[in-house]
N, C-alpha and C positions, 0 to 999 in steps of 0.2 A: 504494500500500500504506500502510495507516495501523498506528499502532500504538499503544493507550494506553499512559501511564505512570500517573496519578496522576489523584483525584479529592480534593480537600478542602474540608470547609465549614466554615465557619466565621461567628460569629466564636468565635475561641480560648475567650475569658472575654464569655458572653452577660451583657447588661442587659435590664433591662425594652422600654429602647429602642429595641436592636440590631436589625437583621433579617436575613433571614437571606441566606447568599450563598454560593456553592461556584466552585471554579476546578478546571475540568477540562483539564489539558494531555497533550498527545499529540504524536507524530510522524507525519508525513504526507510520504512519503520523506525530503528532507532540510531538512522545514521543522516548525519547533515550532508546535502550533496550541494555543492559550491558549483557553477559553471560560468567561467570565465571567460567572455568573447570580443575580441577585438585587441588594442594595445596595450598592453600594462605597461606603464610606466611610468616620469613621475607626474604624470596627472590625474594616475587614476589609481595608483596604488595605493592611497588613504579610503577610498572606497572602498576598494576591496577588502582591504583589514579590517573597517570599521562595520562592516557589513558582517561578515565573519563571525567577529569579537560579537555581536549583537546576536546571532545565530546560537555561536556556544553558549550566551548568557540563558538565554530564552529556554532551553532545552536540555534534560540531562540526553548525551549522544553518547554511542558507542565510539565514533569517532569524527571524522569528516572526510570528503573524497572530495579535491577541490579537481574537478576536471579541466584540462589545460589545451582541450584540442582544439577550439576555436581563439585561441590568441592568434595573431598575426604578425605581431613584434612583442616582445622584450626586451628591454634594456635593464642595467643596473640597478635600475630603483626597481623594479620589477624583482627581481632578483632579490634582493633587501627584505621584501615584504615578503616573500615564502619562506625565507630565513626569519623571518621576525614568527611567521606564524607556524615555524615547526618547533623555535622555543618556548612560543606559547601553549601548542600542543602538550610539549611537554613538561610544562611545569603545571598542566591541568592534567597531567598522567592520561591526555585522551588521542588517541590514533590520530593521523594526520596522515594523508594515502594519496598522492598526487598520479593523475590518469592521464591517457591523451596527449604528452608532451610532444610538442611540435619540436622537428627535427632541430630546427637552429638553440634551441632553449635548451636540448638534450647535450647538444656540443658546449654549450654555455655552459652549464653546470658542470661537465667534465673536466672541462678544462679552468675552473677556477677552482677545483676537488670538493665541491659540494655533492656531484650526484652519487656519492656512497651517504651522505646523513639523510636522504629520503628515497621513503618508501615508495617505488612507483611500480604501478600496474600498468596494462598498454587501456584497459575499458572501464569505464564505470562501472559496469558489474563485478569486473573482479575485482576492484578494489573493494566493493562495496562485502564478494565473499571474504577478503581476504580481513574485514576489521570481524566480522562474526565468528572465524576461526579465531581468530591471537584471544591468548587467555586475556582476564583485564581486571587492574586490582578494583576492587571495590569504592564505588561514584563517593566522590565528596558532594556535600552538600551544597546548592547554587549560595549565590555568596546573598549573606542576611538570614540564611534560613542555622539554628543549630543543627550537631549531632543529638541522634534521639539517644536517651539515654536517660 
């Protein structure tokens, strides 16, 4: 069962140079699914994260499968912000599964040694098998709420 939440495009404050990008995230039983289409970078990569951040706040997940197959470009700032949101991953102990990398993005990350610290699948579905397999320690509570006890 899937279930949308949000579609945003962006960038917030267009230029002449900006292009254009939107992040569509959803729920897909208990796994957030992120799809990212057009430019990442740096016009649009506060969207993307703040979009996200909003996503994991909203919902306890299994994990997240941020899908990468309809980017067009990436640059650095792009790059920044998957790095930003796989330390955020994991300082909320929750999967972070990147799908879909377009070929130039996969060169990217190899060659700056990032593509061994993420997890990537080639489809949304296996990423999305691949967060229901991994064992997973037990959910902290969303922030404001205590442990029962």
């Amino acid at each position: 069962m899937s279930r949308w939440w949000v579609t945003s495009t962006g960038p917030e404050k267009p230029s002449r140079s900006a292009g254009h990008f939107t992040v569509t995230i959803g729920l897909h039983e208990a796994v957030i699914v992120a799809r990212a289409v057009g430019e990442l970078d740096y016009a649009s990569t506060d969207l993307l994260h703040r979009q996200i951040t909003h996503a994991w706040a909203a919902t306890r997940s299994a994990g997240l499968v941020l899908d990468l197959s309809g980017l067009t470009f990436c640059d650095s700032m792009g790059v920044g912000v998957l790095v930003l949101l796989l330390r955020q991953s994991r300082r909320q102990q929750a999967a972070l599964i990147l799908s879909g990398i377009p070929p130039r993005l996969e060169r990217l990350l190899t060659v700056t040694g990032l593509r061994t610290a993420f997890h990537v699948e080639a489809s949304v579905e296996e990423a999305i098998q691949a967060i229901r397999a991994a064992p997973r320690p037990p959910a902290a509570p969303p922030p404001g709420e205590s442990e029962p006890g």
